[in-house]
C-alpha positions as semicolon CSV with decimal commas, in nm:
position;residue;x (nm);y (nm);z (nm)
1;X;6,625;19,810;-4,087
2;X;6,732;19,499;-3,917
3;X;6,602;19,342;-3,593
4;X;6,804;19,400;-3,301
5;X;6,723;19,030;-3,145
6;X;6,911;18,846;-3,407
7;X;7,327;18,747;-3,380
8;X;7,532;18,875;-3,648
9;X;7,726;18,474;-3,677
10;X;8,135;18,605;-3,830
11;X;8,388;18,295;-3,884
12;X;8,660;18,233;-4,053
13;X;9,031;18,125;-3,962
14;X;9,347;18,277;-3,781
15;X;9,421;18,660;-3,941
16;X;9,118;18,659;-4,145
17;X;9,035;18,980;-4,013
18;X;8,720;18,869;-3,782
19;X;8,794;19,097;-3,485
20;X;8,851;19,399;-3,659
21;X;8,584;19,377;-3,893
22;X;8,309;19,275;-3,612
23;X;8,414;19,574;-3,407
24;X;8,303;19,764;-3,709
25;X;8,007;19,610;-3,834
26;X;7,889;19,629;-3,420
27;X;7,921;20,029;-3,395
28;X;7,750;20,010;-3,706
29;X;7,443;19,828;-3,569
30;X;7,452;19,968;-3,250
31;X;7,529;19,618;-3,109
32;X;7,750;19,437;-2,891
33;X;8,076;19,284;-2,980
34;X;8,157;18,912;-2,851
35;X;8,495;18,777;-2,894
36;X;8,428;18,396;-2,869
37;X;8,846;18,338;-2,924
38;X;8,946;18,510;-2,608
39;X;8,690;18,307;-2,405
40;X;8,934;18,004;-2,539
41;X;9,278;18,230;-2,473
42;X;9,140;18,294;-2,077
43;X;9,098;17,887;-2,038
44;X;9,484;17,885;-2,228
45;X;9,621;18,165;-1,976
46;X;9,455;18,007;-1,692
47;X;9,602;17,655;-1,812
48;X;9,936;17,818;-1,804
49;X;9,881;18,005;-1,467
50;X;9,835;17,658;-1,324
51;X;10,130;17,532;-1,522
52;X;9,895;17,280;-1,660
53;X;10,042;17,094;-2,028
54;X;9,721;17,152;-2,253
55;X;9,744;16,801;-2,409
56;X;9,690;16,654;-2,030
57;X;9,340;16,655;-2,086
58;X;9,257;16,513;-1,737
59;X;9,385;16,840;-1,538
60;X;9,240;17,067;-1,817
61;X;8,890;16,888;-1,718
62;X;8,949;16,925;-1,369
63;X;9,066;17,282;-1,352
64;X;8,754;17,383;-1,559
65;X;8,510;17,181;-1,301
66;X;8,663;17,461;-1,035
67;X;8,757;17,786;-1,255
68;X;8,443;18,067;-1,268
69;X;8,446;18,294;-1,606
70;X;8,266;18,619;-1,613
71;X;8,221;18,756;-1,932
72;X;8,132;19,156;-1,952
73;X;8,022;19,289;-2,318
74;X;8,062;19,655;-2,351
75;X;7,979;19,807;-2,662
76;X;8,263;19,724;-2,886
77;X;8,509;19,595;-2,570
78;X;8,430;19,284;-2,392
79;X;8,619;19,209;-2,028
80;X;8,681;18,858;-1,925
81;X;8,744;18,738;-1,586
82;X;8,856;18,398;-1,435
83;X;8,816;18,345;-1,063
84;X;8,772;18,753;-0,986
85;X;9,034;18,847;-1,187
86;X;9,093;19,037;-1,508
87;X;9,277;18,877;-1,766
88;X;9,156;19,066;-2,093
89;X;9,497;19,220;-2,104
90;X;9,668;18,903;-2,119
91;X;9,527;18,755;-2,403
92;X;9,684;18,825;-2,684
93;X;10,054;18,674;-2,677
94;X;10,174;18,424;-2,885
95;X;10,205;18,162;-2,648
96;X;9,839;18,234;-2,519
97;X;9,736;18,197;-2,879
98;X;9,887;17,826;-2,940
99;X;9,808;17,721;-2,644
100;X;9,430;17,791;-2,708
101;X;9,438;17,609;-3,053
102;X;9,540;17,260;-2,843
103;X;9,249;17,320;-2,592
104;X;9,004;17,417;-2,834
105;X;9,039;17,040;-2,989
106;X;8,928;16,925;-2,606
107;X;8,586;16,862;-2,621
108;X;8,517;16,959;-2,241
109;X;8,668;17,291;-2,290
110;X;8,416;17,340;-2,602
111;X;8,115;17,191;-2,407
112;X;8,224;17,450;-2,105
113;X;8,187;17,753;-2,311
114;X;7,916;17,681;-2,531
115;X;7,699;17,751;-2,246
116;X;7,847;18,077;-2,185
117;X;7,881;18,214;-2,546
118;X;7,482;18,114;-2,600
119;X;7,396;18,311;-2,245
120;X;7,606;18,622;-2,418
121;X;7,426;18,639;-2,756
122;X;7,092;18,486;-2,565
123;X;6,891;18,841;-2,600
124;X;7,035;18,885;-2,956
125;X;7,175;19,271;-3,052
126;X;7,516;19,104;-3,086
127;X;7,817;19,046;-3,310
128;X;7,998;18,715;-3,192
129;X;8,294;18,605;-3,422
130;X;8,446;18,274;-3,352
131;X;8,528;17,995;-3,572
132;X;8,193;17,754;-3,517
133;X;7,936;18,048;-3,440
134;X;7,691;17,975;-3,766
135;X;7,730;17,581;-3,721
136;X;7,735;17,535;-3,348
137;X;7,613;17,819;-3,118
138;X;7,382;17,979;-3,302
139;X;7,322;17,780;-3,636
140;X;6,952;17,930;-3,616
141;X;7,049;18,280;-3,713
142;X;7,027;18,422;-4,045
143;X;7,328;18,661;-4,022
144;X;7,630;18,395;-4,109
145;X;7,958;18,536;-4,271
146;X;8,262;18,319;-4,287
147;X;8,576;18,524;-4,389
148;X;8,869;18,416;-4,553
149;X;9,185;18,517;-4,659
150;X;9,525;18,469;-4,862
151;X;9,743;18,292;-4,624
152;X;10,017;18,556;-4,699
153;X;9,754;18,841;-4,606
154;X;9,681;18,748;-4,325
155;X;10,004;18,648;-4,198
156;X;10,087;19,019;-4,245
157;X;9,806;19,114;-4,028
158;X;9,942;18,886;-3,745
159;X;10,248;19,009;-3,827
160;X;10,182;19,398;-3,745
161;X;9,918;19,319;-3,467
162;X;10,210;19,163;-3,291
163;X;10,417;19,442;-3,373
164;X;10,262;19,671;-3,236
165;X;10,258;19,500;-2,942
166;X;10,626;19,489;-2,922
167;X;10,711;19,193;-3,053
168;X;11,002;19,083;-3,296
169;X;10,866;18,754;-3,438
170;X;10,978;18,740;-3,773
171;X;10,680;18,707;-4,076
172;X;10,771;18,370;-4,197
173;X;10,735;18,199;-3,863
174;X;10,370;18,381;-3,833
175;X;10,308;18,219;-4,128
176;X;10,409;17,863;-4,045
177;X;10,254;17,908;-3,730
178;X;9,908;18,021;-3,895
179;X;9,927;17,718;-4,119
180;X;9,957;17,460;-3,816
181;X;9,653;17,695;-3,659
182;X;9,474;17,638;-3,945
183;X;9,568;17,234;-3,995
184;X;9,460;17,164;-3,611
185;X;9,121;17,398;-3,627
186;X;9,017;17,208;-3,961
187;X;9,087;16,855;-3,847
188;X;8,981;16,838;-3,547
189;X;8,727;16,566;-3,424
190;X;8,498;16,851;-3,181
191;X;8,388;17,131;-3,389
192;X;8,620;17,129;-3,666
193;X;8,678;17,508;-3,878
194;X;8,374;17,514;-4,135
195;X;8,170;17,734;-4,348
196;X;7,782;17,693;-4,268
197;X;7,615;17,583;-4,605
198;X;7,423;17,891;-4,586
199;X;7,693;18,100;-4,471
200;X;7,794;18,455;-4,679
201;X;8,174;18,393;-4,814
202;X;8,376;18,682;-4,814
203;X;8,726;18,710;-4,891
204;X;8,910;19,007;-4,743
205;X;9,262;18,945;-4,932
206;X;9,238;19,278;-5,150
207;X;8,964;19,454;-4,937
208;X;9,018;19,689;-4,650
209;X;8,848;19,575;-4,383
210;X;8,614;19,887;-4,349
211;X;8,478;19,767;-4,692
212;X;8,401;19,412;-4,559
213;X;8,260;19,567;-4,223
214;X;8,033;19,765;-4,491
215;X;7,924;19,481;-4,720
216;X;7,847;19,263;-4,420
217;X;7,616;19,552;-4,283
218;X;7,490;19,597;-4,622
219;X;7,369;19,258;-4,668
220;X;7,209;19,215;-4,296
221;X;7,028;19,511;-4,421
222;X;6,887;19,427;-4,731
């Protein structure tokens, strides 16, 4: 049976099917679920909030010396609040999302919350998905999936996420925009999108993702 102290380490790009998939594998375990990506989407809302452009690095840098981020793991839910107030619900848009791709390339904003994502998974008994969680934060674990994708698939999944959310975003433009995602996260100077050496590929193209939540938990356990 696995140790609870250890981090379960899930990367992998835009639509890959991370989030769903480490919700799973956590009520599995029995452990808690940490969504590194909204940590980045708060700093993007709050960015916007403070109609701050996110290439003007100097006013990103400042507004993070004064903002205060609370981070609340619950079971397979995690809360996140900037200055007292919470913003989970206000993560998800499309704009959020784009805007958190620029400031992830800041290397302040990355230096910021790589204090608080090691302080979540510091006790271990956690699931943290992200897109440098086996070769930055926690490179020590032995738990490290990266999954991957067709870019078509996981367009799709964008595609009815947003959906459901209302949204009328047509597919193709997902796509294009998933593709420039993917360009900035894996050229990037600070932290660029990479699979750990010693980091279990999966690729969830033709699986469901209960099946990939199964082999991960599968494999931790063997």
């Amino acid at each position: 049976m696995v140790v609870k102290k250890h981090v379960i380490a899930i990367d992998g790009p835009s639509g890959a099917g991370k989030t769903s998939t480490s919700k799973l594998v956590a009520g599995k375990l029995g452990y808690t679920y940490v969504d590194t990506g909204a940590m980045y989407r708060a700093i993007a809302w709050k960015s916007l909030d403070e109609g701050i452009d996110p290439s003007d690095r100097k006013s990103i840098i400042r507004m993070l010396g004064s903002m205060r981020m609370k981070v609340e793991p619950r079971n397979n839910k995690m809360r996140i609040c900037i200055d007292g107030k919470d913003v989970t619900n206000k993560l998800r848009a499309r704009n959020i999302t784009q805007r958190s791709s620029v400031l992830s390339a800041i290397g302040e904003v990355r230096k910021y919350l790589v204090g608080i994502q090691r302080k979540a998974g510091a006790k271990g008994g956690v699931v943290m998905e992200g897109r440098d969680i086996g070769t930055v934060i926690f490179p020590g674990t032995p738990y490290k999936f990266f999954l991957d994708a067709s870019i078509d698939k996981r367009a799709k999944r964008r595609f009815l996420e947003l959906k459901e959310q209302g949204s009328g975003i047509k597919l193709a433009r997902i796509k294009e925009d998933i593709k420039a995602r993917d360009r900035r996260d894996s050229t990037r100077k600070v932290c660029p999108l990479t699979r750990a050496g010693d980091a279990v590929l999966i690729d969830s193209t033709n699986m469901k993702l209960k099946d990939v939540a199964n082999c991960i938990t599968n494999a931790i356990k063997q």
